[in-house]
PQR file of N, CA, C, O and H, with PARSE charges and radii, in Angstrom:
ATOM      1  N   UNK A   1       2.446  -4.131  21.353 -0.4000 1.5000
ATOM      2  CA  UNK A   1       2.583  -4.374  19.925 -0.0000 2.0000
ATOM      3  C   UNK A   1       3.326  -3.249  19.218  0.5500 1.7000
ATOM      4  O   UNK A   1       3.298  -3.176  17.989 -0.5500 1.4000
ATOM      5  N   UNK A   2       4.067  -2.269  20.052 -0.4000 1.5000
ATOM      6  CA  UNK A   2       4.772  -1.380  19.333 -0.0000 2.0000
ATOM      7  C   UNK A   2       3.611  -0.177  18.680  0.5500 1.7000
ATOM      8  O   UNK A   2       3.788   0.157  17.508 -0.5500 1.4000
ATOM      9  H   UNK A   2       4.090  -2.329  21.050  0.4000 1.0000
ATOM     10  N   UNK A   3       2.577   0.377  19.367 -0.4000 1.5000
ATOM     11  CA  UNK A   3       1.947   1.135  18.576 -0.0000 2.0000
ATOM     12  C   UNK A   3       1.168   1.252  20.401  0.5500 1.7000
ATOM     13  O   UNK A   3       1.165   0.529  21.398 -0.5500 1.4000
ATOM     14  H   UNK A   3       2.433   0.105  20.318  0.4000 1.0000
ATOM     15  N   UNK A   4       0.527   2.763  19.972 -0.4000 1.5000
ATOM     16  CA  UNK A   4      -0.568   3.378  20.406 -0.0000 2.0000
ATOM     17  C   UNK A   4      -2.016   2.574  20.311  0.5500 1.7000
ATOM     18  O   UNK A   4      -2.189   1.782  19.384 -0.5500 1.4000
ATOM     19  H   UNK A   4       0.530   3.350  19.163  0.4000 1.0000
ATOM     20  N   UNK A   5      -2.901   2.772  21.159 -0.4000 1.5000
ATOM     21  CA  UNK A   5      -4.034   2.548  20.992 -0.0000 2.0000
ATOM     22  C   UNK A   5      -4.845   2.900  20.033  0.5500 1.7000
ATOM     23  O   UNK A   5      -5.713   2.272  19.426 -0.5500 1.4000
ATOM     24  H   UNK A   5      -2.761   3.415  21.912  0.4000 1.0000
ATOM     25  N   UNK A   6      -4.308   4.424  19.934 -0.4000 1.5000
ATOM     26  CA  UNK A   6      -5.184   5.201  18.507 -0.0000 2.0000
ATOM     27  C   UNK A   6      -4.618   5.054  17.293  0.5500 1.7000
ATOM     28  O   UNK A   6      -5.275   5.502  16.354 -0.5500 1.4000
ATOM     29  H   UNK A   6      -3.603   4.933  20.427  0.4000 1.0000
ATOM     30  N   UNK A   7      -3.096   4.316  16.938 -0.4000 1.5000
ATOM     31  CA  UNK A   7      -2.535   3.782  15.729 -0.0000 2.0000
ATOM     32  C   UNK A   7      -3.324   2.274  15.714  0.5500 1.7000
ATOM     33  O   UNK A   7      -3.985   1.898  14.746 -0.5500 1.4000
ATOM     34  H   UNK A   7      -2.562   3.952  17.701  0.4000 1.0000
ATOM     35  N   UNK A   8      -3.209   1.777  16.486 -0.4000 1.5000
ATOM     36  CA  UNK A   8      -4.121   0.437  16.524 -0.0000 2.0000
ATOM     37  C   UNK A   8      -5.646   0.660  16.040  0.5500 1.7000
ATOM     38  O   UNK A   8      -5.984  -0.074  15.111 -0.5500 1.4000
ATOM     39  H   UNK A   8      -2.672   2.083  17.272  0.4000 1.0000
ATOM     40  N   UNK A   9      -6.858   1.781  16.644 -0.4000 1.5000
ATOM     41  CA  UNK A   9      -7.239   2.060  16.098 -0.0000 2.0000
ATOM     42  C   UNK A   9      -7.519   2.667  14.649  0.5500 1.7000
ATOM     43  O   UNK A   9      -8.273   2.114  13.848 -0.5500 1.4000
ATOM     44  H   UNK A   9      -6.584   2.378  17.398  0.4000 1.0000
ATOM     45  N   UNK A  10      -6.999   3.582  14.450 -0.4000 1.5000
ATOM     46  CA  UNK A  10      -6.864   3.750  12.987 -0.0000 2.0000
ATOM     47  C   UNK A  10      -6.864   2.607  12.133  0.5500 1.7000
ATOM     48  O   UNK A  10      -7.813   2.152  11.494 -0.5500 1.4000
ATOM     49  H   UNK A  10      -6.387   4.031  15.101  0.4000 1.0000
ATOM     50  N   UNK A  11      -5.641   2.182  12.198 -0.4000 1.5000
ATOM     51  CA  UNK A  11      -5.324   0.622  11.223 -0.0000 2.0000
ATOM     52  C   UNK A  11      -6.336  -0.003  11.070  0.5500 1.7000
ATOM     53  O   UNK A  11      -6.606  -0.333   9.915 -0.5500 1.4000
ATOM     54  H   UNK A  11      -4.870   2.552  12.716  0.4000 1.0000
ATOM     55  N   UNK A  12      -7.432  -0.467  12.377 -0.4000 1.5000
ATOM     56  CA  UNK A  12      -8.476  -0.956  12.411 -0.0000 2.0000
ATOM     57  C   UNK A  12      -8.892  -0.480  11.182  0.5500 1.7000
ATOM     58  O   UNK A  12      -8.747  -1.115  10.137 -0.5500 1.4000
ATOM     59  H   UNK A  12      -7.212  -0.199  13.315  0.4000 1.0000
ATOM     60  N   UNK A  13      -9.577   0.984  11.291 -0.4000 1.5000
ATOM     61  CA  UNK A  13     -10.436   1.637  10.699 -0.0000 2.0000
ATOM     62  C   UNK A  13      -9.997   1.653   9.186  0.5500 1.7000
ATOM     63  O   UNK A  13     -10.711   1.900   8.214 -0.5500 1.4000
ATOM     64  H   UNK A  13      -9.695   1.500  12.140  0.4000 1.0000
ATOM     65  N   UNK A  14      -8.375   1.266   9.215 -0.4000 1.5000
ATOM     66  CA  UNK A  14      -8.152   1.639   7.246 -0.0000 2.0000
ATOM     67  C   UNK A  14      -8.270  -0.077   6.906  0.5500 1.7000
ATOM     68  O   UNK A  14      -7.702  -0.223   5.823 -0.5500 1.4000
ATOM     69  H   UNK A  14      -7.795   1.066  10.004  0.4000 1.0000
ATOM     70  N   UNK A  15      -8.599  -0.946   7.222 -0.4000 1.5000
ATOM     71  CA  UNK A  15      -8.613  -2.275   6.956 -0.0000 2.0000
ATOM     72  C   UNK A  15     -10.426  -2.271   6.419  0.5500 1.7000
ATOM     73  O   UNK A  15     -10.930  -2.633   5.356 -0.5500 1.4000
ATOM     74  H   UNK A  15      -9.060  -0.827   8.101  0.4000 1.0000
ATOM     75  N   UNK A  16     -10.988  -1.754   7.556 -0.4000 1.5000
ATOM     76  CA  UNK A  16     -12.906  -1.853   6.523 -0.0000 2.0000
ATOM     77  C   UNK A  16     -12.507  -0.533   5.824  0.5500 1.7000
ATOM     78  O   UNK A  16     -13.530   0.133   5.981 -0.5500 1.4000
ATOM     79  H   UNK A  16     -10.579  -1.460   8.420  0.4000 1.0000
ATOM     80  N   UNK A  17     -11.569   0.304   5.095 -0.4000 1.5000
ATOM     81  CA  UNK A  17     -11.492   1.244   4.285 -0.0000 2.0000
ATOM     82  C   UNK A  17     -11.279   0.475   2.957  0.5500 1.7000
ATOM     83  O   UNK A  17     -11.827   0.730   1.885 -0.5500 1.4000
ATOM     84  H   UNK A  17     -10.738  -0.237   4.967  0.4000 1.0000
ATOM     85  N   UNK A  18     -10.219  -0.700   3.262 -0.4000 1.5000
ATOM     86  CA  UNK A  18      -9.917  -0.988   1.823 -0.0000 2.0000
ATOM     87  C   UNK A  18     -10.908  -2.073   1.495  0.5500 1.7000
ATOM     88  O   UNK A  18     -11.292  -2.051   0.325 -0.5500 1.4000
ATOM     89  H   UNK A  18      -9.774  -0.907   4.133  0.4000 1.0000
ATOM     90  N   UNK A  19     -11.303  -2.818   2.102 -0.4000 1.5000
ATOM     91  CA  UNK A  19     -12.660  -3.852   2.338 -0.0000 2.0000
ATOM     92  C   UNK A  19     -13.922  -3.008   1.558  0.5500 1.7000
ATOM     93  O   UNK A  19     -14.537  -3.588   0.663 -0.5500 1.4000
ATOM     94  H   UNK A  19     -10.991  -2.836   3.052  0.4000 1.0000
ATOM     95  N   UNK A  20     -14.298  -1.531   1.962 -0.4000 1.5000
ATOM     96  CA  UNK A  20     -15.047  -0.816   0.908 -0.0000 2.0000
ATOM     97  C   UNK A  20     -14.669  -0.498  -0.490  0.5500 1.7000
ATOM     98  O   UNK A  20     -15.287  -0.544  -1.553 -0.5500 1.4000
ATOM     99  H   UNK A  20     -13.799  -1.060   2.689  0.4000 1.0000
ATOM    100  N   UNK A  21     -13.477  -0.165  -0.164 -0.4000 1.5000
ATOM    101  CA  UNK A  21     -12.878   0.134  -1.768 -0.0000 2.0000
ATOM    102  C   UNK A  21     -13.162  -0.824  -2.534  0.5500 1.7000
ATOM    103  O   UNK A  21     -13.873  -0.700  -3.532 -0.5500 1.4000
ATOM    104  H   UNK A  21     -12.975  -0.128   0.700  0.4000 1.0000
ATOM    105  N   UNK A  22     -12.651  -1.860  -2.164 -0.4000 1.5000
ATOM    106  CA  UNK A  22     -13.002  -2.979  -3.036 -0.0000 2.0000
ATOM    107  C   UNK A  22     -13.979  -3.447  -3.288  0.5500 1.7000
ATOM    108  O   UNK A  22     -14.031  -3.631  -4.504 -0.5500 1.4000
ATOM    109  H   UNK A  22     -12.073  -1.961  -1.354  0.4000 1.0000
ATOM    110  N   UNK A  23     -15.166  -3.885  -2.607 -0.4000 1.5000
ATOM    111  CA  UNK A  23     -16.169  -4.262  -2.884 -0.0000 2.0000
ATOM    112  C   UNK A  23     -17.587  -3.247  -2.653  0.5500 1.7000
ATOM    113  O   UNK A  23     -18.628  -3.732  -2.210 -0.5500 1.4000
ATOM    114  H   UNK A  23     -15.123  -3.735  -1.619  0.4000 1.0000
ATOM    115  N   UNK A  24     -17.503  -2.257  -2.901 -0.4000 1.5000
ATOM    116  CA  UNK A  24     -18.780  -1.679  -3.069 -0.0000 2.0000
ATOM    117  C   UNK A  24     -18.785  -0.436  -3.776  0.5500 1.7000
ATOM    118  O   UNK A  24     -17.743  -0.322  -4.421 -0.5500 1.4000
ATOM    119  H   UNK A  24     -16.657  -1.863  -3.261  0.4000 1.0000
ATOM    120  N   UNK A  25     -19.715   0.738  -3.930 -0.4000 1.5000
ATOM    121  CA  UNK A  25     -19.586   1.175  -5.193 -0.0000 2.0000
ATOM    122  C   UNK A  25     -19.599   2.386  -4.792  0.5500 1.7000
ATOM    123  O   UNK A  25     -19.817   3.318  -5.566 -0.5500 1.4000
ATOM    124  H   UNK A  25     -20.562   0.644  -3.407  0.4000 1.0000
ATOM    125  N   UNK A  26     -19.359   2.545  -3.486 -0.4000 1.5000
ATOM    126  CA  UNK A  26     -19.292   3.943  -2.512 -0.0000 2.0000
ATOM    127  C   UNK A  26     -17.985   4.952  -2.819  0.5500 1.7000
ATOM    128  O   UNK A  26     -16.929   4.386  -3.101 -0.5500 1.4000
ATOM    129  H   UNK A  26     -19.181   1.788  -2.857  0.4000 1.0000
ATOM    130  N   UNK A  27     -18.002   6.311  -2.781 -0.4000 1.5000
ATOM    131  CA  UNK A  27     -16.967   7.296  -3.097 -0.0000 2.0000
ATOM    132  C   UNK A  27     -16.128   6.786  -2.245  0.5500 1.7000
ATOM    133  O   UNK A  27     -16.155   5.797  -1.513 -0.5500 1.4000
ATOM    134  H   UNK A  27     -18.860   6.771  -2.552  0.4000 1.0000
ATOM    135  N   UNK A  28     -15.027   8.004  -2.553 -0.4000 1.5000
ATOM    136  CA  UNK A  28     -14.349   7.858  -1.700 -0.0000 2.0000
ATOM    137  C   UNK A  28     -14.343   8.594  -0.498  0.5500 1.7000
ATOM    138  O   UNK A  28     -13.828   8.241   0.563 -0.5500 1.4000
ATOM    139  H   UNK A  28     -15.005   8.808  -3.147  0.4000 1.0000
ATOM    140  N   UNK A  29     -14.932   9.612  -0.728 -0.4000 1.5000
ATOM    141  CA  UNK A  29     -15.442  10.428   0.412 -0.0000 2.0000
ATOM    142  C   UNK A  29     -16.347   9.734   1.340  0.5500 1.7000
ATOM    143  O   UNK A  29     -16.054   9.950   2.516 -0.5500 1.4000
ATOM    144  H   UNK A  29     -15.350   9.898  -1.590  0.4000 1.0000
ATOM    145  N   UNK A  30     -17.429   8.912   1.148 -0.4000 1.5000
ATOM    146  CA  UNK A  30     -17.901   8.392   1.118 -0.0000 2.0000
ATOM    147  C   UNK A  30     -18.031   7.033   2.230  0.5500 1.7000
ATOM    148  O   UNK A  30     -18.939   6.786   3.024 -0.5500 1.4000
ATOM    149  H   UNK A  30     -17.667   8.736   0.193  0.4000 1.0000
ATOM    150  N   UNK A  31     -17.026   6.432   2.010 -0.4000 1.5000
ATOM    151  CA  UNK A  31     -16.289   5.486   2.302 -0.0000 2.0000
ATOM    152  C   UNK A  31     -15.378   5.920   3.791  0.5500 1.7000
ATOM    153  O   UNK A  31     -15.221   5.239   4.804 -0.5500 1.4000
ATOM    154  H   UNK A  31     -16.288   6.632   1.366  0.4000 1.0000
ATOM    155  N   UNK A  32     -14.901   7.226   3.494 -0.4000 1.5000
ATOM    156  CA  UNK A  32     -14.150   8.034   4.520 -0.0000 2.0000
ATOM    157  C   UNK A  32     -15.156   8.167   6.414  0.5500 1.7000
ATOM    158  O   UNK A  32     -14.846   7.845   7.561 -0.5500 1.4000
ATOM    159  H   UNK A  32     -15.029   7.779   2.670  0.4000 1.0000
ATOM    160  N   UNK A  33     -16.295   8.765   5.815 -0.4000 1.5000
ATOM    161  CA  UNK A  33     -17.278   9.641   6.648 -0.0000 2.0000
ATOM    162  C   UNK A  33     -17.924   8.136   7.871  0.5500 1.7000
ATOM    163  O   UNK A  33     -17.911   7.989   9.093 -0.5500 1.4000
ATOM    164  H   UNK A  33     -16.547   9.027   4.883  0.4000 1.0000
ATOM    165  N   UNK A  34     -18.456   7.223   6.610 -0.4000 1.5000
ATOM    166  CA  UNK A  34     -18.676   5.417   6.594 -0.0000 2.0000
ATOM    167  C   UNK A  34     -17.904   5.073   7.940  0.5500 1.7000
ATOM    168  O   UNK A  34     -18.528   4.824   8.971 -0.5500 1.4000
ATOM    169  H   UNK A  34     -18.467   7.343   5.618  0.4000 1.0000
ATOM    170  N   UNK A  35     -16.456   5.071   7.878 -0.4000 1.5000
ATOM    171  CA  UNK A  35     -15.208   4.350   8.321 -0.0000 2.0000
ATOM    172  C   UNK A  35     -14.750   5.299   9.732  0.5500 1.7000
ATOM    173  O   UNK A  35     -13.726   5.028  10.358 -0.5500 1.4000
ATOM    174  H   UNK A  35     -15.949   5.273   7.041  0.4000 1.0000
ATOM    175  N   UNK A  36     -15.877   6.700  10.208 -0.4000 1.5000
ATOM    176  CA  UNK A  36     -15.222   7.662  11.214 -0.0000 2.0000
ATOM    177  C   UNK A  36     -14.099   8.327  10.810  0.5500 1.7000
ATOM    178  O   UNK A  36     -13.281   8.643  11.674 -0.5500 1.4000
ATOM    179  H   UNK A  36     -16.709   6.920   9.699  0.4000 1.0000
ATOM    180  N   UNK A  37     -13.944   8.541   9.910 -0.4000 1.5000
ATOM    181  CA  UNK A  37     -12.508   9.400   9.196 -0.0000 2.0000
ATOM    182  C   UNK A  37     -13.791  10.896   9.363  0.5500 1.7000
ATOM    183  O   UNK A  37     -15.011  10.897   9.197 -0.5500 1.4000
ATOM    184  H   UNK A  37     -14.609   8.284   9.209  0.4000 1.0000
ATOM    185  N   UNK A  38     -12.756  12.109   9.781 -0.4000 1.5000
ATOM    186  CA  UNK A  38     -13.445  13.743   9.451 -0.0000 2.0000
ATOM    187  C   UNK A  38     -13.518  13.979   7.976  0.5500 1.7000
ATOM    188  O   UNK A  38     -14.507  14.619   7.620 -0.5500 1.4000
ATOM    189  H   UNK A  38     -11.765  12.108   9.916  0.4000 1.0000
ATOM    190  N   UNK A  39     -12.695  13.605   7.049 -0.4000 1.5000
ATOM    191  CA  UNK A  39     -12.693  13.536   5.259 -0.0000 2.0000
ATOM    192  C   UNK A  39     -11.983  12.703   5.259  0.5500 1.7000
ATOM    193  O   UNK A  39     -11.389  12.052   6.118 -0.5500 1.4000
ATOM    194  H   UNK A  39     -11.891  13.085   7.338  0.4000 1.0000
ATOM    195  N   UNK A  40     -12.079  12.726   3.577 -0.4000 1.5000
ATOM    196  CA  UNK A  40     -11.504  11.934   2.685 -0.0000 2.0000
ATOM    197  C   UNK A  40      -9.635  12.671   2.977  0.5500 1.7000
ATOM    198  O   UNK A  40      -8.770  11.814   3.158 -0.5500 1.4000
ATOM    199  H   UNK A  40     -12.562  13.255   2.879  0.4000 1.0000
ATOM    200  N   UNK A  41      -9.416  13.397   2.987 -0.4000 1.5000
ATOM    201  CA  UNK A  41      -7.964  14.303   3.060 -0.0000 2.0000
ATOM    202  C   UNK A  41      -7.657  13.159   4.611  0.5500 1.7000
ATOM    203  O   UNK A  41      -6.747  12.334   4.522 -0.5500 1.4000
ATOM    204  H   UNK A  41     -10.119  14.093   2.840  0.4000 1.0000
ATOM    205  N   UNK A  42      -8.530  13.246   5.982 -0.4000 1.5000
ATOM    206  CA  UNK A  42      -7.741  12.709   6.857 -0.0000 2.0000
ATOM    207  C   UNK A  42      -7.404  10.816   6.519  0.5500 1.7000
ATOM    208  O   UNK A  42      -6.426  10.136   6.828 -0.5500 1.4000
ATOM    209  H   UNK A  42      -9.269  13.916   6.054  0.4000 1.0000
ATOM    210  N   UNK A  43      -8.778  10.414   5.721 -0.4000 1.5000
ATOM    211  CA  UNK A  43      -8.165   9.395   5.048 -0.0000 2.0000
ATOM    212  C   UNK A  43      -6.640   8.811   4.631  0.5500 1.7000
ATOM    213  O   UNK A  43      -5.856   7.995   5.116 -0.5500 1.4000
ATOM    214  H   UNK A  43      -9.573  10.967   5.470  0.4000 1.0000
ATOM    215  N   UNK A  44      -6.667   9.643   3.528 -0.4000 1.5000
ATOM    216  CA  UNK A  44      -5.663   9.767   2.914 -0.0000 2.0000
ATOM    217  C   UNK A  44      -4.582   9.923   3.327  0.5500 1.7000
ATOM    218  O   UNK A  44      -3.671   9.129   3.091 -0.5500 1.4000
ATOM    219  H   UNK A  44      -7.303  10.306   3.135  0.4000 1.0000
ATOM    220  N   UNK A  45      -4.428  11.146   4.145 -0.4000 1.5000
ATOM    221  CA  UNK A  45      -3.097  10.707   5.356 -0.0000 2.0000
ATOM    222  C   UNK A  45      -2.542   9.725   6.112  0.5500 1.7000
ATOM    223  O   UNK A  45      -1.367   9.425   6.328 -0.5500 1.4000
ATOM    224  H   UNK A  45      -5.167  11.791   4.337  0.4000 1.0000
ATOM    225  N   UNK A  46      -3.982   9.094   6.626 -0.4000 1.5000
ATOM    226  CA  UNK A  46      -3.744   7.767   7.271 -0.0000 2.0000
ATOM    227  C   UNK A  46      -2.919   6.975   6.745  0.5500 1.7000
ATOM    228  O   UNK A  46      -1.886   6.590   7.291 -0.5500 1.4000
ATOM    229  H   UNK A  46      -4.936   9.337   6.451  0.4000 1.0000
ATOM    230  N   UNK A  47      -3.324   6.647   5.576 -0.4000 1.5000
ATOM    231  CA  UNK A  47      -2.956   5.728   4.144 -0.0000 2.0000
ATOM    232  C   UNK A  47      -1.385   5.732   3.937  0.5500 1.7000
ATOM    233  O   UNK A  47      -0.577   4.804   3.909 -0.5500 1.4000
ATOM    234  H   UNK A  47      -4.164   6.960   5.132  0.4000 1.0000
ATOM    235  N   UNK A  48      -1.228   7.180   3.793 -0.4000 1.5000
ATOM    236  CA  UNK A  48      -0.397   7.577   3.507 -0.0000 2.0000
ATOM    237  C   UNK A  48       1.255   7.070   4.610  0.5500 1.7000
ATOM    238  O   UNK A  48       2.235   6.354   4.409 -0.5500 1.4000
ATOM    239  H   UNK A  48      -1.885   7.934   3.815  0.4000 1.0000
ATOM    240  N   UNK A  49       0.707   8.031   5.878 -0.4000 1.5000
ATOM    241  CA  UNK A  49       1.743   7.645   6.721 -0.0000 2.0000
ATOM    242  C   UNK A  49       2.057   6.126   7.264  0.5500 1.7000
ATOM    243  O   UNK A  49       3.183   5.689   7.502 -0.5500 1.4000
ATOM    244  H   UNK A  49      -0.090   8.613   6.042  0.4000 1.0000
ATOM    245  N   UNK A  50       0.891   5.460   7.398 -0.4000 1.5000
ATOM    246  CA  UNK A  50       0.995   3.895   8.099 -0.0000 2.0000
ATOM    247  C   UNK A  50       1.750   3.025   7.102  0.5500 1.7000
ATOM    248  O   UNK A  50       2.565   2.144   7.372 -0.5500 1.4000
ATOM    249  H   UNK A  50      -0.024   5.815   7.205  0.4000 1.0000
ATOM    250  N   UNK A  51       1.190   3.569   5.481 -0.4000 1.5000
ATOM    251  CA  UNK A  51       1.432   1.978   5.127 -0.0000 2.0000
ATOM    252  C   UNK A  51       2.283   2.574   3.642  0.5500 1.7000
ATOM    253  O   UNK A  51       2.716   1.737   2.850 -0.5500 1.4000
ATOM    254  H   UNK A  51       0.527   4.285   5.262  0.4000 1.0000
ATOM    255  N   UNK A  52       2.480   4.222   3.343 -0.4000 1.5000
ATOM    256  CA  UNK A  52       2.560   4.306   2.015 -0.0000 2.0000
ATOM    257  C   UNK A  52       1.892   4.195   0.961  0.5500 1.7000
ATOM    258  O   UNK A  52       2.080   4.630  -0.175 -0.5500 1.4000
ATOM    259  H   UNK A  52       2.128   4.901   3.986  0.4000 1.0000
ATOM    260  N   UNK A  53       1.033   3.534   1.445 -0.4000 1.5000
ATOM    261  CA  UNK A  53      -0.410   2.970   0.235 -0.0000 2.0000
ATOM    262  C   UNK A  53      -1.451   4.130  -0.495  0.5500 1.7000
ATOM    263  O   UNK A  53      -2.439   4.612   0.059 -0.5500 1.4000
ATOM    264  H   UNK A  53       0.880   3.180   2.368  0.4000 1.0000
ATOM    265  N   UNK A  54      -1.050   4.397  -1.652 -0.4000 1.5000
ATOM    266  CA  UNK A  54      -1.985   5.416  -2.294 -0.0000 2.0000
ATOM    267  C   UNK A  54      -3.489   4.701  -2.505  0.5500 1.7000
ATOM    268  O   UNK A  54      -3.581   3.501  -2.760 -0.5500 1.4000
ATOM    269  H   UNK A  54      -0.247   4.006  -2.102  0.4000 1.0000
ATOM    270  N   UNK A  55      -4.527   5.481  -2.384 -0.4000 1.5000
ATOM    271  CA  UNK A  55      -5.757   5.111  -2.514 -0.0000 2.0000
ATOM    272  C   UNK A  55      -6.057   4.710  -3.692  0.5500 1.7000
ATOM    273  O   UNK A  55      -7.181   4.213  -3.759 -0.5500 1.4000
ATOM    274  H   UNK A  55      -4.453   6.457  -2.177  0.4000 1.0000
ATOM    275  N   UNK A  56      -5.492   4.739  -4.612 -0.4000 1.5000
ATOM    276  CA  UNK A  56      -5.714   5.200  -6.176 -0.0000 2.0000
ATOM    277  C   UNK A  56      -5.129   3.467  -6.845  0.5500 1.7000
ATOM    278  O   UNK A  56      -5.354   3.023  -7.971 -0.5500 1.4000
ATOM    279  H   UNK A  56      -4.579   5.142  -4.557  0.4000 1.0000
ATOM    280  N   UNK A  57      -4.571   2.976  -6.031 -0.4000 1.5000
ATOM    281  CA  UNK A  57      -3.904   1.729  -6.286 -0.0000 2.0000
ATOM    282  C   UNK A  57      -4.596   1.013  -5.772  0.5500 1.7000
ATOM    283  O   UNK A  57      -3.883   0.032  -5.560 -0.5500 1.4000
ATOM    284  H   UNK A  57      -4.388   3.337  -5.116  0.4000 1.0000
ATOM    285  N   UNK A  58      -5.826   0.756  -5.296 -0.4000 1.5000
ATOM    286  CA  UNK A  58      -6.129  -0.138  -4.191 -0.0000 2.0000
ATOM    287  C   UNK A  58      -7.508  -0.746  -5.364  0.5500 1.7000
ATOM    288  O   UNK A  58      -8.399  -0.003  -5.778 -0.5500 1.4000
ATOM    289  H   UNK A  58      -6.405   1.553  -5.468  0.4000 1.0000
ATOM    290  N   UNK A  59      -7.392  -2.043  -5.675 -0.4000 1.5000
ATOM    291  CA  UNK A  59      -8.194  -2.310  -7.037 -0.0000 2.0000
ATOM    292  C   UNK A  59     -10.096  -2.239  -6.877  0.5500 1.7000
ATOM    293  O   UNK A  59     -10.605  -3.057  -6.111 -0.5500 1.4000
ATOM    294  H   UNK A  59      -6.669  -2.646  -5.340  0.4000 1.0000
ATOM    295  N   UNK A  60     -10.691  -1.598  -7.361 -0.4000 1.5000
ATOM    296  CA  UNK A  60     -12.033  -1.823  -7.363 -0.0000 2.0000
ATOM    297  C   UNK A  60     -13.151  -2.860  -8.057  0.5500 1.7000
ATOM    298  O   UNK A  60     -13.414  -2.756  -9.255 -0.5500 1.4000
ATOM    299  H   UNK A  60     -10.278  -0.933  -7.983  0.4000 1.0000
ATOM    300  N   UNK A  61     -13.822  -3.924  -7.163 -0.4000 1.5000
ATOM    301  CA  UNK A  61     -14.085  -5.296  -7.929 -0.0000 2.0000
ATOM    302  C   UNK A  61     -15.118  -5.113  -8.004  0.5500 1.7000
ATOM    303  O   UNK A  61     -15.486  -5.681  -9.032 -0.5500 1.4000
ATOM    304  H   UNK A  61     -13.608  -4.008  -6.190  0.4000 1.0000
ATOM    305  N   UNK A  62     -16.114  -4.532  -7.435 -0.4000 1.5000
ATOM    306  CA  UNK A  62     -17.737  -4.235  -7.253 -0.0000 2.0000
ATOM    307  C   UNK A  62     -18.123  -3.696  -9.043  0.5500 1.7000
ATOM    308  O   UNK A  62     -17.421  -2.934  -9.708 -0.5500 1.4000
ATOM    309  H   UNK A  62     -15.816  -4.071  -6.600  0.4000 1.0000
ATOM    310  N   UNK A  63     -19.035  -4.163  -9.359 -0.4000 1.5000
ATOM    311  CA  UNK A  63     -19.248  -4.340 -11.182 -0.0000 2.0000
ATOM    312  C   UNK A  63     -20.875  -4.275 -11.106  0.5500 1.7000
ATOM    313  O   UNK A  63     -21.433  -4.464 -12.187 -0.5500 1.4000
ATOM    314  H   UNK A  63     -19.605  -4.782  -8.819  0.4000 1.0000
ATOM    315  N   UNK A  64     -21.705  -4.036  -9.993 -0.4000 1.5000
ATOM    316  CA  UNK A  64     -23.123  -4.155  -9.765 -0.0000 2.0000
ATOM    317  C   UNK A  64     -23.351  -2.925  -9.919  0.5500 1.7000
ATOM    318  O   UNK A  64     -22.551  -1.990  -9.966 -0.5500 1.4000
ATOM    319  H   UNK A  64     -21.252  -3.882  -9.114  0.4000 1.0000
ATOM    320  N   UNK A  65     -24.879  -2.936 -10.027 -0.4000 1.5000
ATOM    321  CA  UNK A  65     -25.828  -0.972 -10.432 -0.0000 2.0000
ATOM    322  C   UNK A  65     -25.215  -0.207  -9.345  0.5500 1.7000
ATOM    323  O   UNK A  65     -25.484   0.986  -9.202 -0.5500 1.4000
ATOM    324  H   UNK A  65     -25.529  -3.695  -9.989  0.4000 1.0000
TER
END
């Protein structure tokens, strides 16, 4: 598929990243630790290099306590 095992992995891992973002009410750090990321920073890189996708854009729908 044109990728590594551990890019395949990752991707995995940023797909239930944005699946949290969106629906639940967890940090972002949070969300990071959740998903096997070391921080929120290696997060963010991920994000960053795979897809361009800033975290900050990614819409939050969760509206519960």
């Amino acid at each position: 598929y044109g990728g590594t095992f551990y890019e395949f992995y990752t991707k995995k891992r940023m797909v239930n990243v944005v699946g949290d973002i969106m629906f639940s009410h967890l940090t972002l750090k949070e969300i990071a630790y959740n998903n096997g990321f070391s921080s929120y920073d290696t997060m963010y890189k991920s994000f960053a290099k795979y897809d361009g996708l800033v975290l900050a854009d990614i819409p939050r729908f969760f509206k519960g306590a």
